[in-house]
N, C-alpha and C positions, 0 to 999 in steps of 0.2 A: 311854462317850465322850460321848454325849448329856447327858446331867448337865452334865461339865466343860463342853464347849463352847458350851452356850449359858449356862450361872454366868460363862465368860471373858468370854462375850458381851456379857453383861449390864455387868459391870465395863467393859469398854474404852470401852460406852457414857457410862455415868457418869463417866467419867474425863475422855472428850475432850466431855462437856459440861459439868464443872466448869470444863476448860479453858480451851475456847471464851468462857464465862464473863468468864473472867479475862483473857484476849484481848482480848476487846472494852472492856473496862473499863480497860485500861493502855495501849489502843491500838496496841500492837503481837502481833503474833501467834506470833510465835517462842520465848513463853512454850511451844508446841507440843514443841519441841525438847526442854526439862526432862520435859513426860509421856510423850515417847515412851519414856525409861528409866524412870520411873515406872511406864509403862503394864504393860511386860512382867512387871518387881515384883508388880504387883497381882495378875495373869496367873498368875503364878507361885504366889502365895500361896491363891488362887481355887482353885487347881488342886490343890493339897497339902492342903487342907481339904475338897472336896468328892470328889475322887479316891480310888478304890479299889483301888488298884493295889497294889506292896511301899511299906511307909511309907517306909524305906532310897532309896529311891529319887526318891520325893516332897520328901524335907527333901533330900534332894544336887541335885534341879532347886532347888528353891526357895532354896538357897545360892549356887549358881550363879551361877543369873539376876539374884538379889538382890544380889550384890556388884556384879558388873557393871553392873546399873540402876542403882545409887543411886549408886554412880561416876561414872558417863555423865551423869545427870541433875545432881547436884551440880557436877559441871565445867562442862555447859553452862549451868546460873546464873548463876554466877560469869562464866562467858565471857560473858553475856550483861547482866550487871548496868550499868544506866548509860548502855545503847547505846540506839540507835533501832532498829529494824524491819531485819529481815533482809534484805539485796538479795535474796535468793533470791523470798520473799516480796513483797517489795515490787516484783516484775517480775512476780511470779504476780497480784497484784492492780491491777497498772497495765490488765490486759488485762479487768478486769471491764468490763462494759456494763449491770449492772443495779447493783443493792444490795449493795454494798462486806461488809459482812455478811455475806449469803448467800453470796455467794460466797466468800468465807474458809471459811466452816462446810464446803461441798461439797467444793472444791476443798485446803482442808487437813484439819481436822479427821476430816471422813468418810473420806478416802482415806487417812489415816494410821491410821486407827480400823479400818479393813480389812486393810491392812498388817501393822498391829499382832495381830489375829487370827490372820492366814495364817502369819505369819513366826512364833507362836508354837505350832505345832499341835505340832511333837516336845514343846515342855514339856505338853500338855493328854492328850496322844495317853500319854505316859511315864506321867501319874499316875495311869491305867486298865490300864498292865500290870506284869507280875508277871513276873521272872526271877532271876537269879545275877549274883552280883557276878562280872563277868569282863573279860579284855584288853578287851574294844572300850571298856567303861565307863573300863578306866582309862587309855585313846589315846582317849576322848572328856575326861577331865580335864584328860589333860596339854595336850591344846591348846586346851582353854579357857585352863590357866595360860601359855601361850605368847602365846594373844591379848591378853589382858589385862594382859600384861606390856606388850608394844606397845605396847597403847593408853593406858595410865598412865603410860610411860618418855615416849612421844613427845607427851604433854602436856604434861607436866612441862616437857620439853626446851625447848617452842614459846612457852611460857609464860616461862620463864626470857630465852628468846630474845627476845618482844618486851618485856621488862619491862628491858632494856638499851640504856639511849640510845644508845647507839653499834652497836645493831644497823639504827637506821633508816634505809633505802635500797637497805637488803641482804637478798637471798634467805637462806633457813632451810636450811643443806646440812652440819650438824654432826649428832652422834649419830646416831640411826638415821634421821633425815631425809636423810642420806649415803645411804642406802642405799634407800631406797624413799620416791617423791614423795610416800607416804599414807601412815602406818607405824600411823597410828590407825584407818585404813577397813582396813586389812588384818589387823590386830589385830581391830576389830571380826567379821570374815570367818571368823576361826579361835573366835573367842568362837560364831559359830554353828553352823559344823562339828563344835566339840566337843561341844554340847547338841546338837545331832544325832547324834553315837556313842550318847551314852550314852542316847538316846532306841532308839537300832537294835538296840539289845545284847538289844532282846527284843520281840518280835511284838506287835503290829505296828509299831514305830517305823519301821521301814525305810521304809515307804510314806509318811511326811512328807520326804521328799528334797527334795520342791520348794522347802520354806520356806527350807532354809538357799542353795539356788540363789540363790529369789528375793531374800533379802538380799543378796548376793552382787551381785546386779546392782543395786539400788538403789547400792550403796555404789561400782558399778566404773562401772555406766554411767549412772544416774539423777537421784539426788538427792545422789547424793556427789563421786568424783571428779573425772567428766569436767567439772563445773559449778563447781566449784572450779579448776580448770585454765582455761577458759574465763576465768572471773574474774580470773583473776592471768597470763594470756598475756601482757599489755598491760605488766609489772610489768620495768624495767630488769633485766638477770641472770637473766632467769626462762628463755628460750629457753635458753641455754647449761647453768642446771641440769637441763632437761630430757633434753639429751641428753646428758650423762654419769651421768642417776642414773634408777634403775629407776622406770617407772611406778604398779605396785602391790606385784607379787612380791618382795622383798626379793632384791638381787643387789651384790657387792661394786662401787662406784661405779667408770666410764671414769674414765679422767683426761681433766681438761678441752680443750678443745678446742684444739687450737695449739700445748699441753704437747710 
């Protein structure tokens, strides 16, 4: 485990310093957003290479992980291509008091560079053990293919939706947006739970629990939903979608209000 974790180590550094890099040079920072799926990729691949574990089980993290990253990252390009600087960011940097720089590198780069490490220990942790293909490994696929359906369907959908003049003005409350305020944070959620089964399915993966927690809360109470809701509170239709359609859990939508 020593080996892999400081080889991830090493990578996550390199990565979110090519970033950073490249941040500062286009002047926006949410270039960050594409290597967080990048990062885990690299993570993954680090892992499956340096790892002594069943090979079987090193090439199925590193497939995994690898679809899902280069999905994530590829989408968020695209979402990102053309725009300016993230409000997320550009509220996180309104609060700097020194060198605008430095504090982007601290305040994103390193804490996502951390992030990135913790929330990957089941893939670091998996490609140092050795077990049997068995149920938990494949109730850890299936809900990675559950997450990840989500989170490619409910792109799709959102993408589709704002790419329709006639959607502008209006709240996003079709397809599985019907059904859950987040359908992408919670897809994301089950994308981590499942590489957590299949990390558990054999000693010691069980003891990386927290990672998939801690994503978990990034995505429900951190960096993901609740800061997204906040942002779009203010948005005509937006109260009323709220309380007919599930938070995070997917549940069949109230009918509207008045109905």
């Amino acid at each position: 485990m020593g080996t892999v974790a400081l080889a991830s180590l090493l990578a996550i550094v390199v990565t979110m310093a090519v970033t950073a890099v490249i941040g500062v040079r286009i002047g926006r920072h949410n270039v960050v957003d594409v290597s967080w799926g990048v990062g885990f990729v690299v993570i993954a691949a680090v892992s499956a290479a340096v790892g002594t574990g069943d090979l079987w089980r090193r090439l199925l993290m590193l497939a995994l992980v690898g679809m899902w990253g280069l999905r994530l990252a590829s989408h968020m390009a695209v979402r990102s291509r053309g725009k300016g600087e993230d409000p997320r960011y550009e509220e996180l940097l309104g609060k700097a008091s020194g060198n605008r720089t430095l504090h982007a590198i601290r305040k994103i780069y390193v804490t996502q560079g951390i992030s990135l490490w913790f929330v990957s220990l089941p893939v670091q942790v998996s490609a140092q053990s050795s077990g049997g293909f068995n149920v938990i490994v494949v109730l850890g696929v299936l809900l990675w293919l559950l997450g990840v359906t989500f989170e490619a369907v409910g792109d799709r959908q959102m993408a589709a939706f704002k790419s329709d003049p006639g959607s502008r003005g209006h709240i996003m409350d079709q397809g599985l947006w019907a059904w859950t305020r987040h359908p992408n944070y919670f897809g994301d959620a089950c994308v981590w739970w499942g590489i957590f089964l299949v990390a558990a399915s054999a000693w010691p993966g069980v003891l990386t629990i927290l990672s998939p927690v801690a994503m978990t809360y990034f995505l429900v109470f951190a960096t993901g939903a609740r800061l997204l809701e906040r942002h779009m509170a203010q948005r005509p239709g937006y109260r009323e979608y709220q309380e007919r359609t599930s938070y995070f859990v997917p549940r069949r939508p109230r009918s509207a209000p008045g109905a």
